[in-house]
LUMDREN-953740 format. One record per atom (N, C-alpha, C, O): atom name; z, x, y; residue number from 1. Coordinates in steps of 0.001 Angstrom, whole numbers, m for minus. Example, Ala and Ser with C-alpha at 12.3 -4.5 7.8 and 13.67 -1.06 7.14 Angstrom:
<pafis>
{pafi 'N', {7800, 13190, m5690}, 1};
{pafi 'CA', {7800, 12300, m4500}, 1};
{pafi 'C', {7800, 13200, m3300}, 1};
{pafi 'O', {8465, 14236, m3319}, 1};
{pafi 'N', {7080, 12850, m2250}, 2};
{pafi 'CA', {7140, 13670, m1060}, 2};
{pafi 'C', {7870, 12900, 30}, 2};
{pafi 'O', {8039, 13409, 1138}, 2};
</pafis>
This chain:
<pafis>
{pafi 'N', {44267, m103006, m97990}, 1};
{pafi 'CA', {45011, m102270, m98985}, 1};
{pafi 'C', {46075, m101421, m98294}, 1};
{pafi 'O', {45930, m101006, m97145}, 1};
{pafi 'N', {47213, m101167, m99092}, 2};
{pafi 'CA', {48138, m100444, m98081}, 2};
{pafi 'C', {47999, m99164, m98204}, 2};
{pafi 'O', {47162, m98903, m99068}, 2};
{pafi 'N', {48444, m98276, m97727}, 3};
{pafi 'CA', {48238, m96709, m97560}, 3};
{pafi 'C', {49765, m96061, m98064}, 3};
{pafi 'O', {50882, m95992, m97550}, 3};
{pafi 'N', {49075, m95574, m99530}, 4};
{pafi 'CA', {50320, m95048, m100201}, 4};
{pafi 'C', {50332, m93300, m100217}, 4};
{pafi 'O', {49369, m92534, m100235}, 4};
{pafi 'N', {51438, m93074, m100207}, 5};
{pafi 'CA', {51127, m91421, m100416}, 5};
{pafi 'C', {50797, m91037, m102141}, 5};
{pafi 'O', {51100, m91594, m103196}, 5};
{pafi 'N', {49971, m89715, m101768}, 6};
{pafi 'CA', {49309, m89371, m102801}, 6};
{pafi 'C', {50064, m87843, m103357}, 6};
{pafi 'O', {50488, m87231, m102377}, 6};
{pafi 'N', {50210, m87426, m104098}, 7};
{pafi 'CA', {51349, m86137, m104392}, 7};
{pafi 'C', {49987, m85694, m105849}, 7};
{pafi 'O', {49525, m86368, m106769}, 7};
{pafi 'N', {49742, m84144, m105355}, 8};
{pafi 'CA', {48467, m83525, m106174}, 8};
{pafi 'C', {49555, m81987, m106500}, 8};
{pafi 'O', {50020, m81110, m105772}, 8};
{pafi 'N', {49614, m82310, m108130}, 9};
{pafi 'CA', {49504, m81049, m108824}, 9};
{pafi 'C', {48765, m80258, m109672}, 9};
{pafi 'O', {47997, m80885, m110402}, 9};
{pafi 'N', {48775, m79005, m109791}, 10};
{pafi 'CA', {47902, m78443, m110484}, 10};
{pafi 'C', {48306, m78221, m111686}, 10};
{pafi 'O', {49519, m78011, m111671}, 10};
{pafi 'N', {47669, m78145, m113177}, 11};
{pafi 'CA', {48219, m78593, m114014}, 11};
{pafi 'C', {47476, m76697, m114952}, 11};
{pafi 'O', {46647, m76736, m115861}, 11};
{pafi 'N', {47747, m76074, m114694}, 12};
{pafi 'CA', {47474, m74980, m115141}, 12};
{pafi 'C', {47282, m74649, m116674}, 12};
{pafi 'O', {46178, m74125, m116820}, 12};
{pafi 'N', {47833, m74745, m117636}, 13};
{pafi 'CA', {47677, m75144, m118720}, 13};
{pafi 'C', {46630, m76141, m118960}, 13};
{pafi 'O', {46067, m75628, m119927}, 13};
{pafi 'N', {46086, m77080, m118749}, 14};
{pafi 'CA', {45120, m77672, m119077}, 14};
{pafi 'C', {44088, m77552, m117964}, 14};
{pafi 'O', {42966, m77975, m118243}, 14};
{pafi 'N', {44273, m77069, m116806}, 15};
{pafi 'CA', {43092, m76652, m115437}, 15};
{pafi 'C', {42822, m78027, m114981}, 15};
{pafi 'O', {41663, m78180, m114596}, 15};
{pafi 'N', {43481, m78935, m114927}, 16};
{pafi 'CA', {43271, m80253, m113909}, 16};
{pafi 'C', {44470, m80412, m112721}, 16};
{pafi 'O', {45635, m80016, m112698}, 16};
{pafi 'N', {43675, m81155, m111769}, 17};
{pafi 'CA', {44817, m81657, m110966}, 17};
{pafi 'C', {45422, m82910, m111241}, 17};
{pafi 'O', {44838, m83608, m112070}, 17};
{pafi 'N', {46412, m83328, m110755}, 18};
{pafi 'CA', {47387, m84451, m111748}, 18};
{pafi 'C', {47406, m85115, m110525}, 18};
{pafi 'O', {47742, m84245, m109721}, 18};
{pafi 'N', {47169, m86572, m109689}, 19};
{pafi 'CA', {47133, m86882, m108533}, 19};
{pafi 'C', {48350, m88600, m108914}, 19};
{pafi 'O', {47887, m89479, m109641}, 19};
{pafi 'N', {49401, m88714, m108463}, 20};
{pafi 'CA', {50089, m89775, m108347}, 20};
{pafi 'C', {50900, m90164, m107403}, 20};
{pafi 'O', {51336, m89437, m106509}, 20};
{pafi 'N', {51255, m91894, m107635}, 21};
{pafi 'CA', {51635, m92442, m106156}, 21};
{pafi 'C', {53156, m92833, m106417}, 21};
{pafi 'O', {53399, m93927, m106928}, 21};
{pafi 'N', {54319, m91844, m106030}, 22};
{pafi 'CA', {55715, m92044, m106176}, 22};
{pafi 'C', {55998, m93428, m105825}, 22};
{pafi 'O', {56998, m93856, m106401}, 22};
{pafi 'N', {55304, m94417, m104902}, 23};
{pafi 'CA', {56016, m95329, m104975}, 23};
{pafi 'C', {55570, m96588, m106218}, 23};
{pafi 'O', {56149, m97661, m106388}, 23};
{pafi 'N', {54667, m96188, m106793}, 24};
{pafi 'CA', {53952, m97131, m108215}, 24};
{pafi 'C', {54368, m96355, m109354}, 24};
{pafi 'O', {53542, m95502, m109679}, 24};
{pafi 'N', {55464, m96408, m110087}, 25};
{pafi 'CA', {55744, m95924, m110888}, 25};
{pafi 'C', {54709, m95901, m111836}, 25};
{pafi 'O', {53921, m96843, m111920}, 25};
{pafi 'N', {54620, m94652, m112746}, 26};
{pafi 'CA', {53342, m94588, m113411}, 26};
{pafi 'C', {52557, m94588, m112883}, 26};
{pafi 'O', {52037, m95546, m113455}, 26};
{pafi 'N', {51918, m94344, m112221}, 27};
{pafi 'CA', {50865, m94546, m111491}, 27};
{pafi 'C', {50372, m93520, m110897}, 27};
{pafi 'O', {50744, m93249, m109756}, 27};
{pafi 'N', {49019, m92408, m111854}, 28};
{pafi 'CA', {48857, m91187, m111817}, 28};
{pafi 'C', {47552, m91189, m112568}, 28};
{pafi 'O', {47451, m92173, m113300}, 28};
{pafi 'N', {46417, m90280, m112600}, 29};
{pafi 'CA', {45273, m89574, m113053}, 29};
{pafi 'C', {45076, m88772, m112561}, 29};
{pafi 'O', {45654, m88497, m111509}, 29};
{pafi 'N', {43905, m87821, m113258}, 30};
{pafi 'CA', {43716, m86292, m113559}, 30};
{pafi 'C', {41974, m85879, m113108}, 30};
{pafi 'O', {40927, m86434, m113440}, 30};
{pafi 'N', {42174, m84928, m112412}, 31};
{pafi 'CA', {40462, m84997, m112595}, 31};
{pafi 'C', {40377, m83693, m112399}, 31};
{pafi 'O', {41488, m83177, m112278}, 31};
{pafi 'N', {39277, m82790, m112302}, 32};
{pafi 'CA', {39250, m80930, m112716}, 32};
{pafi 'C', {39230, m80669, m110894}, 32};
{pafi 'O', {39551, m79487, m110772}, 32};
{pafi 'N', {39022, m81193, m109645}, 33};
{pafi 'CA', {39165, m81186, m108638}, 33};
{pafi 'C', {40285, m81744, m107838}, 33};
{pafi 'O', {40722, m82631, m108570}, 33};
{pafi 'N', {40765, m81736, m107112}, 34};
{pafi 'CA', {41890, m82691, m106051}, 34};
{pafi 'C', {41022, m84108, m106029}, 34};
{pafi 'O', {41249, m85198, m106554}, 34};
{pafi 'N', {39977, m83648, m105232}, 35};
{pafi 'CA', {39327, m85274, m104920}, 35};
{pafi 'C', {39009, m85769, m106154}, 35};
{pafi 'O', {38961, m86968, m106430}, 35};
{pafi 'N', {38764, m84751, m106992}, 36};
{pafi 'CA', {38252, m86124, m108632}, 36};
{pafi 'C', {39653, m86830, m108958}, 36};
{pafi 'O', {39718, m87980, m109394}, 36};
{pafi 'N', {40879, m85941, m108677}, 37};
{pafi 'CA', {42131, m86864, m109320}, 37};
{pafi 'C', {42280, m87962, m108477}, 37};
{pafi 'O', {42400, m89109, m108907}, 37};
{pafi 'N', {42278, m87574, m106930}, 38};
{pafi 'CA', {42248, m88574, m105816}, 38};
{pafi 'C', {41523, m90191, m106044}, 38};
{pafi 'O', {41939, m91343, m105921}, 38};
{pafi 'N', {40357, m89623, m106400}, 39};
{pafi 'CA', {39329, m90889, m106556}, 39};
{pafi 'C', {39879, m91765, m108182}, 39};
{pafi 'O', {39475, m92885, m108496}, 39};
{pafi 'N', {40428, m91294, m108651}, 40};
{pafi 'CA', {40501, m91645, m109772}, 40};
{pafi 'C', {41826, m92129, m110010}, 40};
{pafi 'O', {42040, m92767, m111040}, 40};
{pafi 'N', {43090, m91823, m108878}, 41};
{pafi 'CA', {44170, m92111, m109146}, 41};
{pafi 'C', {44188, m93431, m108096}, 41};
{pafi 'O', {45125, m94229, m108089}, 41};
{pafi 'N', {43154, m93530, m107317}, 42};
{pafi 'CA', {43122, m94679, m106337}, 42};
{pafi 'C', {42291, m96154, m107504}, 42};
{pafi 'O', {42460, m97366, m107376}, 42};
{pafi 'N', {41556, m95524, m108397}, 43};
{pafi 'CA', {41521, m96597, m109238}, 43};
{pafi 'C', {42017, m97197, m110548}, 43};
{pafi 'O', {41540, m98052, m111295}, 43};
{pafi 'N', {43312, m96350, m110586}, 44};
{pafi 'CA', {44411, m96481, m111106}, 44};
{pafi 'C', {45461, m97396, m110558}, 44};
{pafi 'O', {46283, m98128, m111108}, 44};
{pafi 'N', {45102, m97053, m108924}, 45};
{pafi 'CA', {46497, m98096, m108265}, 45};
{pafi 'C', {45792, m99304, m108191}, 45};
{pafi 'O', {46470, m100326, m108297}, 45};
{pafi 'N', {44058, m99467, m107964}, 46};
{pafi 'CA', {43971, m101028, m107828}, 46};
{pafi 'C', {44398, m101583, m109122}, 46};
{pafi 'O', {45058, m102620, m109184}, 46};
{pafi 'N', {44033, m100913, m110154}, 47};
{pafi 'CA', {44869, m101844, m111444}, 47};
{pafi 'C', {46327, m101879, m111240}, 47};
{pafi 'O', {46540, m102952, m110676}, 47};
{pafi 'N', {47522, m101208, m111421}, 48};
{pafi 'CA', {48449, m101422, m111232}, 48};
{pafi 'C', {48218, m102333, m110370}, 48};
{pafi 'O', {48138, m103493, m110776}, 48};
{pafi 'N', {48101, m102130, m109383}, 49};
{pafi 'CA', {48236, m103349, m108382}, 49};
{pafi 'C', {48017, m104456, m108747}, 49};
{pafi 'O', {48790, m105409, m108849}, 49};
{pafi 'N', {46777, m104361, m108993}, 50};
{pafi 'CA', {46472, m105807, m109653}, 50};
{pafi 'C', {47240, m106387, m111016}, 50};
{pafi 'O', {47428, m107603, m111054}, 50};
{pafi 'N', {47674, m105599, m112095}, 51};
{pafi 'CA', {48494, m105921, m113285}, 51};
{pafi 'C', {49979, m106471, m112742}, 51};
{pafi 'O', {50669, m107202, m113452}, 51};
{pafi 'N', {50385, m106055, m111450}, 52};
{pafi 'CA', {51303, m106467, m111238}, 52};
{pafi 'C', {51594, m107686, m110435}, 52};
{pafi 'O', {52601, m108378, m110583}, 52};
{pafi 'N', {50636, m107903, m109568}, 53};
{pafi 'CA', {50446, m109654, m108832}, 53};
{pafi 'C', {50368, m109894, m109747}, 53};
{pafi 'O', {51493, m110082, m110208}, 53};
{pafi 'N', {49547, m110052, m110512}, 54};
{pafi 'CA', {49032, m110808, m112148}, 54};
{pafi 'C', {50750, m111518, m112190}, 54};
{pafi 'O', {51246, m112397, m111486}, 54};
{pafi 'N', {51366, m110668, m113379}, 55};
{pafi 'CA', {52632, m110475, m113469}, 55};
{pafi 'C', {53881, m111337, m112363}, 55};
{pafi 'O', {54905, m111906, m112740}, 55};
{pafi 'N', {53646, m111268, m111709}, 56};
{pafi 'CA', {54837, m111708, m110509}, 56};
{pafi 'C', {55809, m110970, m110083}, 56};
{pafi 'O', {56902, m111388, m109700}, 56};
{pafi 'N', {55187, m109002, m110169}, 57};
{pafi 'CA', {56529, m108151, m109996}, 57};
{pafi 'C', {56571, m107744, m108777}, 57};
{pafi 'O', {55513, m107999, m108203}, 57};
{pafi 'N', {57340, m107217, m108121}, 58};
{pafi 'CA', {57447, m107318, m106654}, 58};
{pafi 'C', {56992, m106080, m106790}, 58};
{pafi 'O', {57494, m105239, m107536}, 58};
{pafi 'N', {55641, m105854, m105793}, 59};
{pafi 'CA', {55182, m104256, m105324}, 59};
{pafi 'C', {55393, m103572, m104141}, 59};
{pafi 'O', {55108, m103864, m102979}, 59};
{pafi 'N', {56100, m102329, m104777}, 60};
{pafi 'CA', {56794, m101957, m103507}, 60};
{pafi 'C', {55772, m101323, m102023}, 60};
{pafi 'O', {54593, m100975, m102092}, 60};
{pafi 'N', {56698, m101319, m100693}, 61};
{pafi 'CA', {56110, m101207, m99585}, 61};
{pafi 'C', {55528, m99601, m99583}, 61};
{pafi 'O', {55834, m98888, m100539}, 61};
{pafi 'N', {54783, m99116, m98614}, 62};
{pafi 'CA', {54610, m97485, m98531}, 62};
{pafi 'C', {55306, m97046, m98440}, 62};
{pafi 'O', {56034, m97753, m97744}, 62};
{pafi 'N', {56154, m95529, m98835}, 63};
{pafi 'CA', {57133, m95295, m97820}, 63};
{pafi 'C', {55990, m94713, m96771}, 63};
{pafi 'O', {54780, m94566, m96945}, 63};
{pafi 'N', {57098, m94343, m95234}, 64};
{pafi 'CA', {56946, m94511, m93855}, 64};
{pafi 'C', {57844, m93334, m93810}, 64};
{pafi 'O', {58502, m92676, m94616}, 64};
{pafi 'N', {57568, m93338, m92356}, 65};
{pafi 'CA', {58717, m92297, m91606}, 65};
{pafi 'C', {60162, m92681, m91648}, 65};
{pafi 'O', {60901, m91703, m91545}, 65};
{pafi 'N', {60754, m93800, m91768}, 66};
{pafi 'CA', {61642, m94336, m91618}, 66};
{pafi 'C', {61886, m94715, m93205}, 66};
{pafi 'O', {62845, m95361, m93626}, 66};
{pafi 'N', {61261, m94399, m93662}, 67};
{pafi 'CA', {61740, m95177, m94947}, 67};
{pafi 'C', {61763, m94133, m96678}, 67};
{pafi 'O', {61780, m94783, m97723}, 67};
{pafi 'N', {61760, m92639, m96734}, 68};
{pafi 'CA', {61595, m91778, m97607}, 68};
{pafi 'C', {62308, m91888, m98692}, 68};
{pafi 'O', {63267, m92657, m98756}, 68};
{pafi 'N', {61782, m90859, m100029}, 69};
{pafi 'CA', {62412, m90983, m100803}, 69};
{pafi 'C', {63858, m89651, m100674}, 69};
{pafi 'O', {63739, m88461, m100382}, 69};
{pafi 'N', {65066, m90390, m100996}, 70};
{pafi 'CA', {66360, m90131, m101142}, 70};
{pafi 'C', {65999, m88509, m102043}, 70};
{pafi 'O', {66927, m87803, m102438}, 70};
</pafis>
């Protein structure tokens, strides 16, 4: 599996953390801890992931050191 970055906010108004992967668009869940959103946003990306081979859409690479978002 590739190693995507993970970006955790706190969602104060509702008291969860919001855990998603900038390079899978959409691709985000919530859990009342960091690691509950963590665990939960990682089984969010195997679906995406998987909905999208399904599909035939091209999934993008990690970004890297060399490779950030603009």
């Amino acid at each position: 599996m590739e190693k995507y970055s993970y970006i955790i906010q706190y969602d104060e108004e509702n008291e969860i953390y919001i855990a998603s992967i900038p390079e899978l668009q959409g691709c985000m869940a919530h859990g009342k801890t960091p690691e509950d959103a963590i665990r939960e946003v990682r089984i969010v990306m195997e679906m995406w992931l998987e909905v999208a081979e399904e599909k035939g859409l091209e999934i993008p690479k990690p970004l890297t050191q060399n490779n950030k978002i603009a």
